[in-house]
PDB file of N, CA, C and O in Angstrom:
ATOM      1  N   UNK A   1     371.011 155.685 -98.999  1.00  0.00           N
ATOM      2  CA  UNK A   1     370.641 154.987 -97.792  1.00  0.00           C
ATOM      3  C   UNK A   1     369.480 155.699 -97.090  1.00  0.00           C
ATOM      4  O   UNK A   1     368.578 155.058 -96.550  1.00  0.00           O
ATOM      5  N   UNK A   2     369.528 157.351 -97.113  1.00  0.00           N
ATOM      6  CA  UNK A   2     368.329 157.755 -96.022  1.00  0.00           C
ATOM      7  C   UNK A   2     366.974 157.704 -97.167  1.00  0.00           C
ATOM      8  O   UNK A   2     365.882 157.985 -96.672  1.00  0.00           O
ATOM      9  N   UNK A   3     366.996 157.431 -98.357  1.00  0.00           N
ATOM     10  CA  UNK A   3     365.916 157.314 -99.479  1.00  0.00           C
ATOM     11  C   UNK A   3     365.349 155.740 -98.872  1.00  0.00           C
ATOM     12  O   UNK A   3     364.127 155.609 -98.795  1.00  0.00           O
ATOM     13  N   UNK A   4     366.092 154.753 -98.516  1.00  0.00           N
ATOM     14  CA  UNK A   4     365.579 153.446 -98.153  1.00  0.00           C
ATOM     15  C   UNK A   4     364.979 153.573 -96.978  1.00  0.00           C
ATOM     16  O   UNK A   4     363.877 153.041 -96.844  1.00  0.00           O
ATOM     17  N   UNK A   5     365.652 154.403 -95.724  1.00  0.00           N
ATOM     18  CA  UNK A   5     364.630 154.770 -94.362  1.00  0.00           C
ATOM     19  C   UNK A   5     363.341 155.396 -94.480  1.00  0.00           C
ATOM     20  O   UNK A   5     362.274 155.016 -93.997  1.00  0.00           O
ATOM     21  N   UNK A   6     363.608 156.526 -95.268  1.00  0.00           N
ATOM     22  CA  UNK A   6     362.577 156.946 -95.624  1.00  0.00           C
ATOM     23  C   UNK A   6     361.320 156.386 -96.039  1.00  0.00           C
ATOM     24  O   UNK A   6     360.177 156.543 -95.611  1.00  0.00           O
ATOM     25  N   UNK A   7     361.925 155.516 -97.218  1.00  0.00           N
ATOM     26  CA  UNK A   7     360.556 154.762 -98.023  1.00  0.00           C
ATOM     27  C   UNK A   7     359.926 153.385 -96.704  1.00  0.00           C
ATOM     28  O   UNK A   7     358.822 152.841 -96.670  1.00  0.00           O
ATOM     29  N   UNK A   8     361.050 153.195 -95.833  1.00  0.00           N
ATOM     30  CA  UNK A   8     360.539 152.075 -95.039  1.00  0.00           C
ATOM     31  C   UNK A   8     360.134 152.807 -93.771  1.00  0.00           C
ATOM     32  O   UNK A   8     359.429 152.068 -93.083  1.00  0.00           O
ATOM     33  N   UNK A   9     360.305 153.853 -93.286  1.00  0.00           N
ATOM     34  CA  UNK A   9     359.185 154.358 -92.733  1.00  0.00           C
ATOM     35  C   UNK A   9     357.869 154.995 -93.125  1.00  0.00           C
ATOM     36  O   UNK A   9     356.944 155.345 -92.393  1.00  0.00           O
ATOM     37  N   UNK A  10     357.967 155.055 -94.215  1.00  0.00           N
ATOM     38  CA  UNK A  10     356.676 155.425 -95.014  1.00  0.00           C
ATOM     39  C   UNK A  10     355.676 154.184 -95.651  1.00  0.00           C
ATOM     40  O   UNK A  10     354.623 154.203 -96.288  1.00  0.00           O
ATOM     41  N   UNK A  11     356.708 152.927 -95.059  1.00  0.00           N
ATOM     42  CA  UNK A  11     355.717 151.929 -95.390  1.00  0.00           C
ATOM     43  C   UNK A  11     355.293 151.579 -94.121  1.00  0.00           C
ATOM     44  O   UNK A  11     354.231 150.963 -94.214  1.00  0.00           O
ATOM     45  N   UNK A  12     355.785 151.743 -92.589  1.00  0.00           N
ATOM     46  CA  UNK A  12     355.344 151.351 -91.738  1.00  0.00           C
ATOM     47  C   UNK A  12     354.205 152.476 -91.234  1.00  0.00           C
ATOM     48  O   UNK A  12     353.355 152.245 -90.375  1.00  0.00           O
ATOM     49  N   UNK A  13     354.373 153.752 -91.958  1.00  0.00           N
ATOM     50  CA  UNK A  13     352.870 154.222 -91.519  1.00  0.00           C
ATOM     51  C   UNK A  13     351.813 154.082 -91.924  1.00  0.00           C
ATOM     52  O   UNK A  13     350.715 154.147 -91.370  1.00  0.00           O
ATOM     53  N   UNK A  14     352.200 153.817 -93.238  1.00  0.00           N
ATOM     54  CA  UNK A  14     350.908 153.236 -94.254  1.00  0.00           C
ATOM     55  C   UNK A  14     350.038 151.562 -93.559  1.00  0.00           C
ATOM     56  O   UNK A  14     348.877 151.157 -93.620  1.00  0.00           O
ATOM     57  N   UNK A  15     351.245 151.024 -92.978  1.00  0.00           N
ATOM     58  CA  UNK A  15     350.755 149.427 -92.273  1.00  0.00           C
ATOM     59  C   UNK A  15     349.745 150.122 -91.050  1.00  0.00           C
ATOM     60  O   UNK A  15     348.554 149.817 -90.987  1.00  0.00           O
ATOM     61  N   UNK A  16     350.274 150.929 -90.256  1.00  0.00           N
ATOM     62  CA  UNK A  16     350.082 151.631 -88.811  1.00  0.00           C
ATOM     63  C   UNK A  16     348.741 151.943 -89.316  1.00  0.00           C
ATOM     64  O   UNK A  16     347.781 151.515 -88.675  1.00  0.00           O
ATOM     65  N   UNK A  17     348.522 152.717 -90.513  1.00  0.00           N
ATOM     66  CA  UNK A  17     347.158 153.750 -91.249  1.00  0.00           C
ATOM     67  C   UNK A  17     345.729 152.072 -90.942  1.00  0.00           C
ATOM     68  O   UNK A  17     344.719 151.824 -90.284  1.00  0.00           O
ATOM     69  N   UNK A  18     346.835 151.283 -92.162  1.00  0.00           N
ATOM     70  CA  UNK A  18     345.720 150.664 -92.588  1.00  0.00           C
ATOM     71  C   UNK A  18     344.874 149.497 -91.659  1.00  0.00           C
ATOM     72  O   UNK A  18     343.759 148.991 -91.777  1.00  0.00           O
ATOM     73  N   UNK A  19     346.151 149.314 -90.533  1.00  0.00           N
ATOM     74  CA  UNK A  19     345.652 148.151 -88.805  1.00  0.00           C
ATOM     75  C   UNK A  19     344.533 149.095 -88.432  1.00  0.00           C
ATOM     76  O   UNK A  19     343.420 148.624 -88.197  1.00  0.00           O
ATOM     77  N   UNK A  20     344.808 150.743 -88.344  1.00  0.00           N
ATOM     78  CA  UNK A  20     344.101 151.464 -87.821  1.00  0.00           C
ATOM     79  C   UNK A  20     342.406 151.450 -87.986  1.00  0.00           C
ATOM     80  O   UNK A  20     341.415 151.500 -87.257  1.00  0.00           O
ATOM     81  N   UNK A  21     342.761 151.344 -89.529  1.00  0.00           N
ATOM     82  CA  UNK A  21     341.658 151.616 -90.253  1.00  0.00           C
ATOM     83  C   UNK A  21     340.522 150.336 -89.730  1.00  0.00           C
ATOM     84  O   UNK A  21     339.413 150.516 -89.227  1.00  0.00           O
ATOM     85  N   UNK A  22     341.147 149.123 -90.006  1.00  0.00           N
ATOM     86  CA  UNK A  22     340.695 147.753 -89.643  1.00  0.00           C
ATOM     87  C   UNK A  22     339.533 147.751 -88.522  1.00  0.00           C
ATOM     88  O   UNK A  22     338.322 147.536 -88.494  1.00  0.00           O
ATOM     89  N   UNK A  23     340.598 148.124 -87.571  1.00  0.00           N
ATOM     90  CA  UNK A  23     340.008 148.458 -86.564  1.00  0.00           C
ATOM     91  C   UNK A  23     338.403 149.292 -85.607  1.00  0.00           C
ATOM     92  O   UNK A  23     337.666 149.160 -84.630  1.00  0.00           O
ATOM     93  N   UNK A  24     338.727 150.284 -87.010  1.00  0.00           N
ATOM     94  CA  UNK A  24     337.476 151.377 -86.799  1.00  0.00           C
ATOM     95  C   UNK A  24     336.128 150.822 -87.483  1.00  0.00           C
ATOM     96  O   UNK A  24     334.941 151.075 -87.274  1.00  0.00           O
ATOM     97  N   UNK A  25     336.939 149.763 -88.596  1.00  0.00           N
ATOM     98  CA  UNK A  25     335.516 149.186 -89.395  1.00  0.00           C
ATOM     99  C   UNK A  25     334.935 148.407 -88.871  1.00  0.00           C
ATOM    100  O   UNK A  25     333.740 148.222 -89.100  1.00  0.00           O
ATOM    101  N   UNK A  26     335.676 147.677 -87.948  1.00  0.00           N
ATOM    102  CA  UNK A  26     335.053 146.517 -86.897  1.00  0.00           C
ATOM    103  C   UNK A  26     334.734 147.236 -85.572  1.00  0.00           C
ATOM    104  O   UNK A  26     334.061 146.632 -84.736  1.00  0.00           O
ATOM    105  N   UNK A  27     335.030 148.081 -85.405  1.00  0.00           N
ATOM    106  CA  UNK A  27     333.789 149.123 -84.000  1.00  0.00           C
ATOM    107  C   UNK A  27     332.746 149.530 -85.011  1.00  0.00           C
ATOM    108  O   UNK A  27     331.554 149.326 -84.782  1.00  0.00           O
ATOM    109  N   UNK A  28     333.124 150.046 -86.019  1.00  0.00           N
ATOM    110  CA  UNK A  28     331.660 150.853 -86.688  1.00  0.00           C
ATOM    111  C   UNK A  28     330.689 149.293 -87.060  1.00  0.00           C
ATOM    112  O   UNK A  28     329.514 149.426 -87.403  1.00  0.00           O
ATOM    113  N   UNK A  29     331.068 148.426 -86.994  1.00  0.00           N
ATOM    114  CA  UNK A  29     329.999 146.968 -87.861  1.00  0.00           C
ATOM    115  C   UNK A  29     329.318 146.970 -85.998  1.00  0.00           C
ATOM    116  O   UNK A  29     328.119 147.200 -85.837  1.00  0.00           O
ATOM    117  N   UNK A  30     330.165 146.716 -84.847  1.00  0.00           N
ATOM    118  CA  UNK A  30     329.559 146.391 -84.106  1.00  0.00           C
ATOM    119  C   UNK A  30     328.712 146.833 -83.218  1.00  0.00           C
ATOM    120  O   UNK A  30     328.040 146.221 -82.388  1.00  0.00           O
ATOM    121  N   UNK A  31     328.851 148.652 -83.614  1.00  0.00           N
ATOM    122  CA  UNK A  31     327.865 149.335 -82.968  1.00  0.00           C
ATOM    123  C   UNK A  31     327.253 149.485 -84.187  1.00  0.00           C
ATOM    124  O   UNK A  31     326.873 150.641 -84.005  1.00  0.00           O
ATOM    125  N   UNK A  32     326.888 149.234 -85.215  1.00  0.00           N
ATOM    126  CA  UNK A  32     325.608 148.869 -86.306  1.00  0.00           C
ATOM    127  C   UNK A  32     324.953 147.828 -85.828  1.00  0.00           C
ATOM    128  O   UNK A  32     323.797 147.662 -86.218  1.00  0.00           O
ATOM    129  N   UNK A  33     325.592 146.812 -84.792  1.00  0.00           N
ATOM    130  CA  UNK A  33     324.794 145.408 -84.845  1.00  0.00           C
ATOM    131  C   UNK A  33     323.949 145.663 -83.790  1.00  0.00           C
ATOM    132  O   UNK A  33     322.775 145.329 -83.628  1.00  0.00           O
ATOM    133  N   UNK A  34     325.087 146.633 -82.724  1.00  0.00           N
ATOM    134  CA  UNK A  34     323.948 146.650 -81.462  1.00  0.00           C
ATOM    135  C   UNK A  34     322.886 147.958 -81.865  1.00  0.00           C
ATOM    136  O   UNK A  34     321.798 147.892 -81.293  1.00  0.00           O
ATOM    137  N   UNK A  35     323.024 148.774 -82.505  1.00  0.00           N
ATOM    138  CA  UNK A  35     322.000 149.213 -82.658  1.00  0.00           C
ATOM    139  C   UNK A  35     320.862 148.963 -83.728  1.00  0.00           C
ATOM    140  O   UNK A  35     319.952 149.763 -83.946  1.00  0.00           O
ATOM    141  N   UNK A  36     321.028 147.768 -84.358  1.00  0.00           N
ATOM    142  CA  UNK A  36     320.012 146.628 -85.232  1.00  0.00           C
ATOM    143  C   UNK A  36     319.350 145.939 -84.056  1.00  0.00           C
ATOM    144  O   UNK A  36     318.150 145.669 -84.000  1.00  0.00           O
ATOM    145  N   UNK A  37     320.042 145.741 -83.342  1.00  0.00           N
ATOM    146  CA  UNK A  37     319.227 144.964 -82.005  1.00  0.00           C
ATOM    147  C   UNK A  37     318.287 145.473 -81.433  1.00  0.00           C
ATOM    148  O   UNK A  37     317.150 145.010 -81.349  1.00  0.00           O
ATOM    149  N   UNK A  38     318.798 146.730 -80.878  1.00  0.00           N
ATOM    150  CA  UNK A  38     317.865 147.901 -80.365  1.00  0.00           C
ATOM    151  C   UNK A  38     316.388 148.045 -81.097  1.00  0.00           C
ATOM    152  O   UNK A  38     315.235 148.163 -80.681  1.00  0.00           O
ATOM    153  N   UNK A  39     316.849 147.992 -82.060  1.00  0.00           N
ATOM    154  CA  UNK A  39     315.327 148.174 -83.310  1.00  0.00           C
ATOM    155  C   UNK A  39     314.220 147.018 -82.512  1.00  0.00           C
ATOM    156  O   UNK A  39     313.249 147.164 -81.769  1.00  0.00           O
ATOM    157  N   UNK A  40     314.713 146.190 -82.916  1.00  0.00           N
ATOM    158  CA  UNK A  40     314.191 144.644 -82.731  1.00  0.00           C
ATOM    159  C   UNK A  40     312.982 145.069 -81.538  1.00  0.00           C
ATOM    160  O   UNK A  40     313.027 145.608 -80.432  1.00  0.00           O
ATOM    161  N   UNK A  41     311.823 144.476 -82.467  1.00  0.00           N
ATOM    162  CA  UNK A  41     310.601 144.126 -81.532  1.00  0.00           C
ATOM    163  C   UNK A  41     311.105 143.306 -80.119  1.00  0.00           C
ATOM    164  O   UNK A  41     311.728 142.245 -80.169  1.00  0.00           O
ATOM    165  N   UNK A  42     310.704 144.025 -78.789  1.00  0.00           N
ATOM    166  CA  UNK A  42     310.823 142.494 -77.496  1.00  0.00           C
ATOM    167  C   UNK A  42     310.278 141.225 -77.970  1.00  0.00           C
ATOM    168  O   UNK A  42     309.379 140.998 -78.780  1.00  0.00           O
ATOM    169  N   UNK A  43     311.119 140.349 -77.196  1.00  0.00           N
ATOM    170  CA  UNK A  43     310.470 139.137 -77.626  1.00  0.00           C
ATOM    171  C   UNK A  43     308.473 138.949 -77.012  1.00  0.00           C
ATOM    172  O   UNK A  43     307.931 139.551 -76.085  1.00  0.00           O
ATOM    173  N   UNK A  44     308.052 138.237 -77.665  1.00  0.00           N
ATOM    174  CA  UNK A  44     306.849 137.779 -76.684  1.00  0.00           C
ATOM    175  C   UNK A  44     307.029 136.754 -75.867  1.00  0.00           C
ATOM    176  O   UNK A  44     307.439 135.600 -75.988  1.00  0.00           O
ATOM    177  N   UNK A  45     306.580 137.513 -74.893  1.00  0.00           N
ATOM    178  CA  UNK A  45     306.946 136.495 -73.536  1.00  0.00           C
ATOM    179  C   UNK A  45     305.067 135.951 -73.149  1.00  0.00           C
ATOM    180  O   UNK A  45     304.850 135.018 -72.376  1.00  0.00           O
ATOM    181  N   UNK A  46     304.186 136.549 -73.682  1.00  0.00           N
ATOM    182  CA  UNK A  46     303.250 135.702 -73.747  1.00  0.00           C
ATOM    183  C   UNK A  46     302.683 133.966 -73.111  1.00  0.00           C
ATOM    184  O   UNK A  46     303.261 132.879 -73.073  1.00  0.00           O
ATOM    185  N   UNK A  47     301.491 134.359 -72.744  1.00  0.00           N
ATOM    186  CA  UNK A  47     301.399 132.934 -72.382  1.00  0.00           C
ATOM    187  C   UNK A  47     301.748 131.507 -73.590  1.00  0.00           C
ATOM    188  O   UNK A  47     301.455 131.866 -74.730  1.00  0.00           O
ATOM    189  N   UNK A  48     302.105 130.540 -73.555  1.00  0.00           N
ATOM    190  CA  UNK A  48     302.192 129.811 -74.315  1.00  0.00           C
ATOM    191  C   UNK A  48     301.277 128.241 -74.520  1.00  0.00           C
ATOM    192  O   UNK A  48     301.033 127.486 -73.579  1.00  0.00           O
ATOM    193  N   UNK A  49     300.884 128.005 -75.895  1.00  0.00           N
ATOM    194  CA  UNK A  49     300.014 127.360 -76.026  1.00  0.00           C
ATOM    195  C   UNK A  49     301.019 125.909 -75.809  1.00  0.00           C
ATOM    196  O   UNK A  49     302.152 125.889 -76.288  1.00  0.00           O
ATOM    197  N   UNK A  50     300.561 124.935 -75.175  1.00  0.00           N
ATOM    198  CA  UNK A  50     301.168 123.439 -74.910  1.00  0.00           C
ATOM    199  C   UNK A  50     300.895 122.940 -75.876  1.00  0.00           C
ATOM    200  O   UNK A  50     299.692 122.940 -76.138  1.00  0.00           O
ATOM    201  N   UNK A  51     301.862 122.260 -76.898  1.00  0.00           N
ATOM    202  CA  UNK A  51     301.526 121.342 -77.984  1.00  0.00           C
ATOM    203  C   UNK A  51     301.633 119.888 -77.480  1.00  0.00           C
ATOM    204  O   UNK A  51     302.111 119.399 -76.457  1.00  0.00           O
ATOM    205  N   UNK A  52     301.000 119.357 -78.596  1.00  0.00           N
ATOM    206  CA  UNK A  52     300.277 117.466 -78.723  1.00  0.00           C
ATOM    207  C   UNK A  52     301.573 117.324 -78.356  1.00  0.00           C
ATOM    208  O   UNK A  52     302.349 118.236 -78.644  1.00  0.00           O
ATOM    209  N   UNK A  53     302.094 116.061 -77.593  1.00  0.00           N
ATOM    210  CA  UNK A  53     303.185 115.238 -77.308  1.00  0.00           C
ATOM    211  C   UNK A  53     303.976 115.701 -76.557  1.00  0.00           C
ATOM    212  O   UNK A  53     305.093 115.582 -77.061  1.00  0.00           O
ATOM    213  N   UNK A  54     304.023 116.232 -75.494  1.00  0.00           N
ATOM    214  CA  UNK A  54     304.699 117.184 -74.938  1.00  0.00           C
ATOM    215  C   UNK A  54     304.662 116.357 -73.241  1.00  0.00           C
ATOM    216  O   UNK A  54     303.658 115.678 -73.025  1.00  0.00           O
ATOM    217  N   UNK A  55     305.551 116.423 -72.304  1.00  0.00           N
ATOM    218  CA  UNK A  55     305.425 115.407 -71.481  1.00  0.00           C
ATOM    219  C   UNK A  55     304.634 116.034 -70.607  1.00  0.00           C
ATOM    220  O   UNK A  55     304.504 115.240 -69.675  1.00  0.00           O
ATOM    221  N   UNK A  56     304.065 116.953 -70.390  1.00  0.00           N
ATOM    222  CA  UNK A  56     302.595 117.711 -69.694  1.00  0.00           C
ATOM    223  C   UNK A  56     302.014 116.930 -70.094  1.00  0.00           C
ATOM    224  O   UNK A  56     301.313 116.474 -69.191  1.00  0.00           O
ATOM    225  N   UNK A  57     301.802 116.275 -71.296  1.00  0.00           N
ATOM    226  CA  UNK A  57     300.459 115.490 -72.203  1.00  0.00           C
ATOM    227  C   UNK A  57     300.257 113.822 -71.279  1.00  0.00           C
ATOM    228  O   UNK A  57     299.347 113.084 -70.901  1.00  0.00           O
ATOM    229  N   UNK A  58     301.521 113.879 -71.263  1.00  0.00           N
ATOM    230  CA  UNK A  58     301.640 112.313 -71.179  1.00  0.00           C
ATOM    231  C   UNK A  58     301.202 112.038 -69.465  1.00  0.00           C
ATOM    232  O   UNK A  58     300.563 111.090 -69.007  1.00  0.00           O
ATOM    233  N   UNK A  59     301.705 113.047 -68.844  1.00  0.00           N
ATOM    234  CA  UNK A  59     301.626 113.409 -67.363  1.00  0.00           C
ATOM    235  C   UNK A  59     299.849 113.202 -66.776  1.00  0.00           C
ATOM    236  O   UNK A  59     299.329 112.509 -65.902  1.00  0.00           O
ATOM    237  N   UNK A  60     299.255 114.344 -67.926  1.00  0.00           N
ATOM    238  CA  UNK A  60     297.648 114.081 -67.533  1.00  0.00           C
ATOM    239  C   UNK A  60     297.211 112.736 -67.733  1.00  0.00           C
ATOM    240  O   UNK A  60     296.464 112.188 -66.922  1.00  0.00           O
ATOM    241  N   UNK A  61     297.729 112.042 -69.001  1.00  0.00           N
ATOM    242  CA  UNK A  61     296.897 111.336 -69.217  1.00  0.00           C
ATOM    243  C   UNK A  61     297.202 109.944 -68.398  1.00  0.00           C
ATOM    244  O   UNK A  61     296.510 108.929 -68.325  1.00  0.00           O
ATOM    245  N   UNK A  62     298.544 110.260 -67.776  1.00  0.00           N
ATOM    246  CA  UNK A  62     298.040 109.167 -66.689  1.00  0.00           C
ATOM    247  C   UNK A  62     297.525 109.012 -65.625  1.00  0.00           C
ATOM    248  O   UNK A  62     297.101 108.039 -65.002  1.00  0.00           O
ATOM    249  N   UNK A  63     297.640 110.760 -65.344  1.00  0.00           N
ATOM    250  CA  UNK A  63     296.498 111.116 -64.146  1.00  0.00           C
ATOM    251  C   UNK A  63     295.080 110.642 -64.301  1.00  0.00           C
ATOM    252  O   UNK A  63     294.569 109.818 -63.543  1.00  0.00           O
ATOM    253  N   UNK A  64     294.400 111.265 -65.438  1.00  0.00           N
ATOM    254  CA  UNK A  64     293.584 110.857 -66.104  1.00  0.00           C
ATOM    255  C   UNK A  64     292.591 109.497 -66.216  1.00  0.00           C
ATOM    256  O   UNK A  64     291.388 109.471 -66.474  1.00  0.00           O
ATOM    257  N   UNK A  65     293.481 108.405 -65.942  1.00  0.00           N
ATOM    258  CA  UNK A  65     293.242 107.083 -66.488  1.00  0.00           C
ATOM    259  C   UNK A  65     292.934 106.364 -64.920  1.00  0.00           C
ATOM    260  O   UNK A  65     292.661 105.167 -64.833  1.00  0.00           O
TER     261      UNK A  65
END
């Protein structure tokens, strides 16, 4: 009987080990992601060019007329 406690507490540390483990791999992925981010060029916030069809377009050209 204490050979069956035994082995079944030796399986609940191994469960305890391996949640643990889980755990650390998904903090270590997510401070990899934020520091992939970090890398990352700023965006360009730059002026921006107005493209054809755009309701600015449509706006002049009835000013326009």
């Amino acid at each position: 009987m204490q050979l069956f406690k035994n082995i079944r507490f030796g399986l609940h540390i191994l469960a305890t080990f391996f949640k643990q483990m889980d755990k650390l791999k998904r903090q270590l992925a997510e401070a990899e992601a934020a520091l992939e981010a970090r890398k990352k060029p700023p965006e360009d916030n730059g002026p921006r060019i107005v493209g054809e069809g755009l309701v600015i377009d449509e706006w002049v050209r009835s000013v326009t007329l």
